[in-house]
C-alpha positions in Angstrom: 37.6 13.1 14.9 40.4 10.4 13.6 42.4 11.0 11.2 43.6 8.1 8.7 46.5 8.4 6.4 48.0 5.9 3.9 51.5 5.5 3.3 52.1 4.7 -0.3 54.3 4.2 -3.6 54.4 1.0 -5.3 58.2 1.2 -5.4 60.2 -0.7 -2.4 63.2 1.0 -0.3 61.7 4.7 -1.1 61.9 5.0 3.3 57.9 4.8 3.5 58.3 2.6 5.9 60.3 4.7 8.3 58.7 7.5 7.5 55.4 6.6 8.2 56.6 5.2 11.8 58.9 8.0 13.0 55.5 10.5 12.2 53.4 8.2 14.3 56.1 8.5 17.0 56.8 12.1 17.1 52.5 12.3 17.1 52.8 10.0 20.1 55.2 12.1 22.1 52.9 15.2 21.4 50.2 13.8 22.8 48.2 12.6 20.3 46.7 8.8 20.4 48.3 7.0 17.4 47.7 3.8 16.0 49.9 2.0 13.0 48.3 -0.5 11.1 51.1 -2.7 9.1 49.4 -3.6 5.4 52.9 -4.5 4.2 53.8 -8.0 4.3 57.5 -7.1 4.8 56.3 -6.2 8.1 58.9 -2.9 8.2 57.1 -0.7 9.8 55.9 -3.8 12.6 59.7 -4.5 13.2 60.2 -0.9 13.6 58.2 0.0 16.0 57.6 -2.9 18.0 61.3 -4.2 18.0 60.3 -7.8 17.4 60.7 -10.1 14.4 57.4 -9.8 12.3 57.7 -13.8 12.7 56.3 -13.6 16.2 53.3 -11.7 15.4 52.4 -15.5 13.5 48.4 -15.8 13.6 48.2 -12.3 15.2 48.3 -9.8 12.6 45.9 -7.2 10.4 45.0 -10.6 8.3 43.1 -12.2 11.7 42.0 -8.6 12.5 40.0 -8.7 9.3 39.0 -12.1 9.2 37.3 -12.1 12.5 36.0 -8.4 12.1 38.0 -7.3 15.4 41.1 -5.8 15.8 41.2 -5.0 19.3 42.9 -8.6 20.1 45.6 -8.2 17.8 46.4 -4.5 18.9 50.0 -4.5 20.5 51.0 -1.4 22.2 54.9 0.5 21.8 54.3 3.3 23.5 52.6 5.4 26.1 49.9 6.6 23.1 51.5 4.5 20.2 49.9 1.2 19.3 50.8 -1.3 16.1 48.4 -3.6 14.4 51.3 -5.7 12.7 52.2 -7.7 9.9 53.6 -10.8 8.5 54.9 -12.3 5.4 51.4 -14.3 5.2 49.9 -11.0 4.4 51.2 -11.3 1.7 47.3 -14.3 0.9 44.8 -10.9 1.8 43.8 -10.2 -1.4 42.6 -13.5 -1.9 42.0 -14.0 2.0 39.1 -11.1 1.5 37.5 -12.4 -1.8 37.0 -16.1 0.1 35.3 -13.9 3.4 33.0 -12.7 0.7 32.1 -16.2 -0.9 31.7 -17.5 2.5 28.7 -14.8 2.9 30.4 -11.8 4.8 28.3 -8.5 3.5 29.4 -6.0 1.5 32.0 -4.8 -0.9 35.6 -7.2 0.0 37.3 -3.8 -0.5 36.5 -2.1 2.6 36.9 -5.2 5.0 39.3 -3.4 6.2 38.3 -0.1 6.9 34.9 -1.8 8.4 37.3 -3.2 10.7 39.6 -0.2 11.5 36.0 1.3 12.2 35.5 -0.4 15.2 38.4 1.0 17.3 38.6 4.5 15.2 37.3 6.4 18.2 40.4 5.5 20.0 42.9 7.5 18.6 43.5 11.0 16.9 45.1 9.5 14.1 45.5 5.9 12.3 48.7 5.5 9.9 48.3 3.2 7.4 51.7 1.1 5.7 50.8 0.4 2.3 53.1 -2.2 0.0 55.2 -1.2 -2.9 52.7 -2.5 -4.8 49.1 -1.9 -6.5 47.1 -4.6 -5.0 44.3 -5.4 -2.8 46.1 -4.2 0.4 47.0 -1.0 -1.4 43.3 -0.3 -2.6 41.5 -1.5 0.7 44.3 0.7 2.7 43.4 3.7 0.5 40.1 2.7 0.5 40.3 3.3 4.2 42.0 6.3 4.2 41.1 10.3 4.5 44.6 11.3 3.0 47.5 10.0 1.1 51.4 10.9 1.9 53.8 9.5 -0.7 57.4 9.0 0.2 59.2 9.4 -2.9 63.4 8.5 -3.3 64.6 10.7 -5.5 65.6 8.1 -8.3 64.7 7.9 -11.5 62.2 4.4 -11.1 60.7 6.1 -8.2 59.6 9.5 -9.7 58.5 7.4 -13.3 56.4 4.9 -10.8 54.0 8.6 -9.6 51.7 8.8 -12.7 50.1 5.4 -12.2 50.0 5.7 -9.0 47.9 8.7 -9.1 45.7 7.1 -11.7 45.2 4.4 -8.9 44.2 7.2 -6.6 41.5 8.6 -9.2 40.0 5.2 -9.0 39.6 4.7 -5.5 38.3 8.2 -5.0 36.3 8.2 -8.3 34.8 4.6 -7.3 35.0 4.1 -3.8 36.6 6.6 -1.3 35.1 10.2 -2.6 36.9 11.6 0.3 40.4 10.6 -0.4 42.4 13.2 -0.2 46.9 13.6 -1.7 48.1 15.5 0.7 51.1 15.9 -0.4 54.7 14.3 -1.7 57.7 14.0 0.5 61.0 13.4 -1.1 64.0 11.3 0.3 67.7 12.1 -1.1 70.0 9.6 -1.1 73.9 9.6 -0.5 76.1 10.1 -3.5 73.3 9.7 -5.7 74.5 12.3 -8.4 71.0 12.9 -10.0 69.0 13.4 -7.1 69.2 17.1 -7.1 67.5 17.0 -10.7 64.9 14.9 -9.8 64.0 16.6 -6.7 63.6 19.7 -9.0 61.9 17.8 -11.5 59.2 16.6 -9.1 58.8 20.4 -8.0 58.4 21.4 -11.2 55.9 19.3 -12.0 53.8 18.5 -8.8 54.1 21.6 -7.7 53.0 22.8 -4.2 52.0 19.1 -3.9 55.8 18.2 -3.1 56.7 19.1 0.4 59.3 21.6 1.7 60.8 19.2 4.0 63.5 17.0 2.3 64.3 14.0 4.4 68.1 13.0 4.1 69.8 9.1 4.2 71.5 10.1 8.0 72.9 7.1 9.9 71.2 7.9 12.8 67.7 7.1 10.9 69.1 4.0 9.7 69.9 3.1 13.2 66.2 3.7 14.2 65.5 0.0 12.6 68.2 -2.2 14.6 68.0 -0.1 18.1 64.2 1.7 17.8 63.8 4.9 17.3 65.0 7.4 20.3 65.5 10.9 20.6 67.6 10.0 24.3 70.6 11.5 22.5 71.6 14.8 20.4 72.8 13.0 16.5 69.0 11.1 17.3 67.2 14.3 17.8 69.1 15.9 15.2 68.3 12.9 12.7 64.3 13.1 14.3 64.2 17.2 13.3 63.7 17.0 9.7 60.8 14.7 10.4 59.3 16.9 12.9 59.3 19.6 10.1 57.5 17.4 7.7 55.1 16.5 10.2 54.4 20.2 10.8 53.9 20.4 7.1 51.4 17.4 7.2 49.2 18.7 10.3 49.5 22.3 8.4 47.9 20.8 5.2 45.4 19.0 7.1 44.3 21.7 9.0 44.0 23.9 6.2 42.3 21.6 3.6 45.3 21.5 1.6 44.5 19.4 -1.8 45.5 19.6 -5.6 43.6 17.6 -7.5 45.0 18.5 -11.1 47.2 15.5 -10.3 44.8 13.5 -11.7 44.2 15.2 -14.7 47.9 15.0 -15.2 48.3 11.4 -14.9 45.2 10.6 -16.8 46.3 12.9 -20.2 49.4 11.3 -19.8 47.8 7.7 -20.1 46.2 9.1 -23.2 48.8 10.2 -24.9 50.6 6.9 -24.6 47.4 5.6 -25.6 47.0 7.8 -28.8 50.9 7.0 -29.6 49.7 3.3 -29.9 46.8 3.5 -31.8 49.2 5.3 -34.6 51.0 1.8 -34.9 50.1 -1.0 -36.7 48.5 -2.4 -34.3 46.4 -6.1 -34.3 43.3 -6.3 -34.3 42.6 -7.6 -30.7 45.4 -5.0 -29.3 43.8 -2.3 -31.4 40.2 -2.8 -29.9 41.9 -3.1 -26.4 43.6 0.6 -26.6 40.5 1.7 -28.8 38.2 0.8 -25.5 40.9 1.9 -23.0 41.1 5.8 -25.1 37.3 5.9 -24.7 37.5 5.2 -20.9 40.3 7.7 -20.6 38.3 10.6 -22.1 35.6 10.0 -19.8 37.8 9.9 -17.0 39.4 13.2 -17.5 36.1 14.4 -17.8 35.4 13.6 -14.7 39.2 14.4 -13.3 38.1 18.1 -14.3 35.6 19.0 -12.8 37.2 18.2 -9.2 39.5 21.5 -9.8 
């Protein structure tokens, strides 16, 4: 059964890029059949993998994938077991690309375009990556959408870790809404060089995600910088050493998996906190058309937590 996993943090330059590439291609080399599909305009992951400018994947990416209902024509292979479905930067039109497919009179909900499409080839592969964009838009949603599980790549900096509570309120959504199976599986955190707070925040996140926040910490080396200009290569030792503490995390990944690893209080969390803010606003002198706004949004909240609840 195939396995699909989103990639996601609506921050930029938190590694989920690289991350979610250097898992597909350690999956690869043990055997398993892996395919990437690239949902981020900035085509990183594409580049990455496939060694090519995302500029030559022009007219030949995800977006025609989903337009014609077909990806196998767009499907470029990087590996013995490791395929790509790339990007571009005119990805960057799919969330109104996917509401014109729907006017024109393509069935059902614009949302899962995607997944309908990733459908067709699913039984081709063990597992199906998914890049999301540092952002919380329609290719976030239809990737998630899509997905069984969630892996979020957080930096430890200070914008990063602030950016997880919507994030997971974006997650209630799609799971309370669309995607009843979608599954956080967990939080892997990236330190960065000479980054004097990173040690607090990395304690922070444990402290308050909890189990959720995996053991593996994946370091800035030089080695996985080099992965994006030369491809990434375990043909020498600095290269395997740099590709260990990714081999750990993906341990830790296939170890949730296969034990039905989920926390679902996350959501509770994020919600409450919404409230609060919420409730700290409607002390203010608010007018009237702002005060109806967080007056509606307080009632939605409670009903949502409601709901968060009873999935612990």
């Amino acid at each position: 059964m195939t396995v699909t996993i989103s990639f996601m943090l609506q921050k930029g330059g938190v590694g989920k890029s690289t991350t979610a590439g250097i898992l597909a291609y350690l999956l690869a080399n043990r055997g398993k059949r892996v395919l990437v599909v690239d949902m981020d305009s900035q085509g990183n992951v594409s580049t990455l993998l496939s060694q090519r400018s995302t500029y030559t994947f022009s007219n030949e990416t995800v977006l025609e994938a989903v337009e014609d209902e077909n990806p196998l024509p767009y499907i470029i292979s990087c590996g013995e077991r490791l395929d790509l479905l790339p990007s571009d930067d005119l990805l960057a039109i799919y969330g109104r690309r996917i509401y014109e497919l729907q006017d024109e009179g393509r069935s059902g909900a614009s949302i899962l375009y995607l997944k309908n499409t990733i459908n067709k080839i699913a039984d081709q592969y063990d597992y199906i990556f998914i890049d999301c964009p540092p952002s919380l838009n329609e290719q976030t949603t239809s990737a998630l959408s899509a997905s069984d599980y969630v892996i979020t790549v957080l930096q430890a900096e200070v914008y990063a870790y602030q950016a997880l509570p919507r994030f997971f309120e974006t997650l209630f959504h799609i799971r309370n809404n669309v995607n009843r199976n979608l599954t956080m599986i967990g939080i892997a955190v990236g330190l960065i060089d000479r980054y004097t707070l990173q040690d607090s925040i990395l304690e922070e996140s444990k402290e308050e995600y909890g189990t959720l926040v995996f053991n593996t910490v994946i370091k800035r080396l030089a080695r996985v910088a080099e992965f994006a200009t030369l491809g990434i290569s375990d043909a020498r030792k600095d290269q395997k050493v740099a590709l260990e503490m990714y081999e750990s995390l993906l341990d830790e990944v296939l170890s949730r998996i296969e034990n039905n690893f989920y926390d679902n209080s996350i959501y509770v969390k994020s919600l409450v906190a919404r409230l609060d803010y919420v409730e700290e606003k409607l002390q203010q002198n608010l007018a009237e058309v702002k005060r109806i706004r967080f007056e509606n949004s307080r009632e939605d909240l409670i009903e949502f937590i409601k709901i968060a609840r009873e999935w612990i």
